[in-house]
C-alpha positions in Angstrom: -8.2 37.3 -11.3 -8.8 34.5 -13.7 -12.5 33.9 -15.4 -14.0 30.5 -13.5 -16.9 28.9 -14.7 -17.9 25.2 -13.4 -19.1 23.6 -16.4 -18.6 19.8 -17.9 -17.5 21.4 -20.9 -13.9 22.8 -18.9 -13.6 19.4 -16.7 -13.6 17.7 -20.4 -10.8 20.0 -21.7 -9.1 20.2 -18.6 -9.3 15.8 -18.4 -8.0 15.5 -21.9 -5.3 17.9 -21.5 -3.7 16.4 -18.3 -4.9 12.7 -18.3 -5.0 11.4 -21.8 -1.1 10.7 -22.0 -1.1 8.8 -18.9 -2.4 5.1 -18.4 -5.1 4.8 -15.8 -3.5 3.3 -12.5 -4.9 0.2 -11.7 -8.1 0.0 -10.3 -8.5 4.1 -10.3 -11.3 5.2 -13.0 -12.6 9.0 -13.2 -14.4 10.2 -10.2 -14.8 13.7 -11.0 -18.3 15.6 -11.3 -18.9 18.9 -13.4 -19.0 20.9 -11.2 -15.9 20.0 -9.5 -13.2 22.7 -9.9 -10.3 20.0 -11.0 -10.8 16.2 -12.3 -9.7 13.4 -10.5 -9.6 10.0 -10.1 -10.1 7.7 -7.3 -9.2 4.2 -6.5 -12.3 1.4 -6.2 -11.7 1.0 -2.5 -12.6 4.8 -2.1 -9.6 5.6 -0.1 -7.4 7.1 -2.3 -7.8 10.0 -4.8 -5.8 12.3 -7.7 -6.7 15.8 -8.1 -5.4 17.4 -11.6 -4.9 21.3 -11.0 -5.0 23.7 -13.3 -4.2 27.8 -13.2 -8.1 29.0 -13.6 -9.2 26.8 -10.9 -6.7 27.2 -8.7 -6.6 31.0 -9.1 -10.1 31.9 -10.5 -11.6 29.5 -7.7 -9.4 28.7 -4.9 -7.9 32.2 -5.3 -4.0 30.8 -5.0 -1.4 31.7 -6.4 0.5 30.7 -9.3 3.8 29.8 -7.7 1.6 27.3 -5.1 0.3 25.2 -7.3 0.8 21.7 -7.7 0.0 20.0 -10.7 -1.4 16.6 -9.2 -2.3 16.5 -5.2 -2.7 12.6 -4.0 -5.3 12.3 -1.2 -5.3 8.8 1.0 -6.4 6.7 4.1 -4.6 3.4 4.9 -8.8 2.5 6.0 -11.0 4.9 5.6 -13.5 6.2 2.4 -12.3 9.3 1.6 -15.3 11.1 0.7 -16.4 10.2 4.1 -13.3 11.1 6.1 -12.5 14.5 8.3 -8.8 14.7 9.1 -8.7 15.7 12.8 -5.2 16.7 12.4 -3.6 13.8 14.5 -4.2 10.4 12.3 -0.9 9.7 11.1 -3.0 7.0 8.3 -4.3 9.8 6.4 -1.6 11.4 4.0 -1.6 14.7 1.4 0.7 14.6 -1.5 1.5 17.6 -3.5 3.6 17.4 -6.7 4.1 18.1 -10.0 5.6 14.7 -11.1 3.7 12.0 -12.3 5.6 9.7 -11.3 6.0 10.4 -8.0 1.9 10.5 -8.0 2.5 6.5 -9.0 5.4 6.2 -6.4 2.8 7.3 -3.7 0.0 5.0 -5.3 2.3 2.1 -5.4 3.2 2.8 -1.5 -0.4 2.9 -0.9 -0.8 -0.5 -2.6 1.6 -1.8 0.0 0.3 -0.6 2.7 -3.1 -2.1 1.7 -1.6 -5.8 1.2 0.0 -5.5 4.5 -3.4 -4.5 6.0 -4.9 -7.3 4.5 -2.1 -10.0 5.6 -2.8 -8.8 8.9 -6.3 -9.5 8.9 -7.8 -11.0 12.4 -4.6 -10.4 14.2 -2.8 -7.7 15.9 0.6 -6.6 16.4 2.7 -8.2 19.2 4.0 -5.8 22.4 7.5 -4.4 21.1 6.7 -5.7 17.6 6.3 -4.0 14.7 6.3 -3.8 10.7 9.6 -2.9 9.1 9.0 -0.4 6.7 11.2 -1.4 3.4 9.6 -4.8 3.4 6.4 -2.8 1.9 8.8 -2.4 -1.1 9.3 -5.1 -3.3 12.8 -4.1 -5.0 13.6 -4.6 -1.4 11.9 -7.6 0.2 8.9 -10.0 -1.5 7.5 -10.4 1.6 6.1 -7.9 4.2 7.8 -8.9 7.8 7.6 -7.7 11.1 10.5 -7.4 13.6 11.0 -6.5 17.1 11.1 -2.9 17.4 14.2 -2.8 19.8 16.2 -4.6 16.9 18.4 -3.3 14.3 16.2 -3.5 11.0 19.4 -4.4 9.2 20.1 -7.2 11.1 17.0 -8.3 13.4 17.3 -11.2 15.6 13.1 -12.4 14.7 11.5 -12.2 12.0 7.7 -12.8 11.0 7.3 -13.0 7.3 3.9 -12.6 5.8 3.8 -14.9 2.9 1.3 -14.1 0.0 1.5 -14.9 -4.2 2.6 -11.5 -4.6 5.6 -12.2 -2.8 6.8 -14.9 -4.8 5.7 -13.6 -8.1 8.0 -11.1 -7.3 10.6 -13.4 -7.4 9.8 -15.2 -10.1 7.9 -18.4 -9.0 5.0 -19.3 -10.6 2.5 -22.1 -9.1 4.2 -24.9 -10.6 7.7 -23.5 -9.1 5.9 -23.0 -6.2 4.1 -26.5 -5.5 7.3 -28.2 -6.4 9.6 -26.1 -3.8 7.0 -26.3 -1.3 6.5 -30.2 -1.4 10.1 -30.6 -1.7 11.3 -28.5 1.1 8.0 -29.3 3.8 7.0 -33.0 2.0 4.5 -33.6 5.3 2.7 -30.4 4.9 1.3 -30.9 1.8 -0.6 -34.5 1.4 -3.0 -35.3 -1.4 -2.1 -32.3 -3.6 -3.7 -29.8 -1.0 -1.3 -27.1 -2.2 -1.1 -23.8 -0.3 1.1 -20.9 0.9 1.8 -20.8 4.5 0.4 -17.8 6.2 3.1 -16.8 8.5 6.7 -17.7 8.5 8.8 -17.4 11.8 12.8 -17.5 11.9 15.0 -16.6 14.6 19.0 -18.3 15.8 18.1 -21.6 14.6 14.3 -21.9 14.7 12.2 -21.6 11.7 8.4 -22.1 11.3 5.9 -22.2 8.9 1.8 -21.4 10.0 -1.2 -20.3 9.5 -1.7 -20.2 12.9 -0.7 -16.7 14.6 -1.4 -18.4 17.9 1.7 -20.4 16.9 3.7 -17.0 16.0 3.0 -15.8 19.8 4.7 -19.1 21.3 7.5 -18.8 18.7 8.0 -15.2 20.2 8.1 -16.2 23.8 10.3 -18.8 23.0 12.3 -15.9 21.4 12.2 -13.9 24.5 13.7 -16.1 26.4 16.3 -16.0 24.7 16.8 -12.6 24.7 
């Protein structure tokens, strides 16, 4: 058995050893108390969290064994405040990540990150019936834009698609504001009148239809028009 002792003194050793070669992910700072048994660090939104194991802890307090550990466990909820969460065993938003790769830990946080933009495109509305989001558009070495396709389709070559436009998306891609304004005026000269510059919320393309809205109530007539022609 392995001396433990929870003391601020350990969590200070223990913090320098496994987190002062590493640059802070973005909006994480230190969340850990001293008497914690590992350090971690925890995302402002509260609902995701890295735990930094080490042998004494994990032995001396957990009582595991050696050949269990993980060096970093990544806890997360797609909505929910972690410290406030109890997994009932069936929400498929709440995800546990063990590993002893680092960057894997800043795969998972960047996955997360996704997730959470896509969230927050699809505030105040709802998935349509048979609709849903196709997962590699979360990635952005695959898609700049989040979209959503009809879940009968093949995601390789869908016959609708809902694209959820955002400046992330086209930063992505290269386009700064100026790019943008001037593609945007040039392609849609009527939707932009006295400078009044924005992105689109929603972009619909299916055959030979294409819309740009901010309206979703638009996005629901595009789909029954896209029914029918199913």
């Amino acid at each position: 058995m392995v001396d433990f002792e929870h003391n601020q003194e350990r969590r200070d050793r223990h913090w320098k050893h496994f987190v002062d070669d590493f640059e802070m992910p973005e909006g994480f700072s230190d969340s850990s108390y001293s008497n914690d048994t590992f350090p971690t660090i925890m995302h402002d939104s509260c609902r995701i969290m890295v735990w930094f194991q080490d042998i004494d802890g994990w032995i001396g307090d957990l009582g595991g064994k050696e050949e269990d550990m993980p060096k970093y466990s990544v806890e997360y909820h797609e909505t929910e405040n972690i410290y406030e969460y109890n997994w009932d065993g069936k929400d498929s938003r709440y995800k546990w990540v063990d590993t002893n790769d680092w960057n894997e830990v800043l795969e998972v946080i960047e996955e997360w990150n996704q997730r959470q933009r896509f969230i927050k495109l699809m505030d105040g509305v709802e998935l349509p019936d048979g609709f849903e989001l196709d997962e590699k558009s979360l990635d952005l070495k695959v898609s700049a834009f989040p979209t959503i396709v009809s879940s009968t389709d093949d995601k390789d070559n869908p016959t609708i698609e809902i694209l959820l436009y955002d400046y992330i998306g086209f930063k992505s891609l290269g386009w700064d504001d100026d790019i943008l304004k001037e593609t945007w005026e040039k392609i849609y000269p009527n939707e932009y009148k006295n400078n009044e510059f924005r992105i689109p919320r929603f972009q619909v393309q299916f055959s030979d239809y294409e819309n740009l809205t901010d309206s979703w109530d638009e996005v629901l007539q595009a789909i029954e028009e896209w029914r029918k022609t199913q």
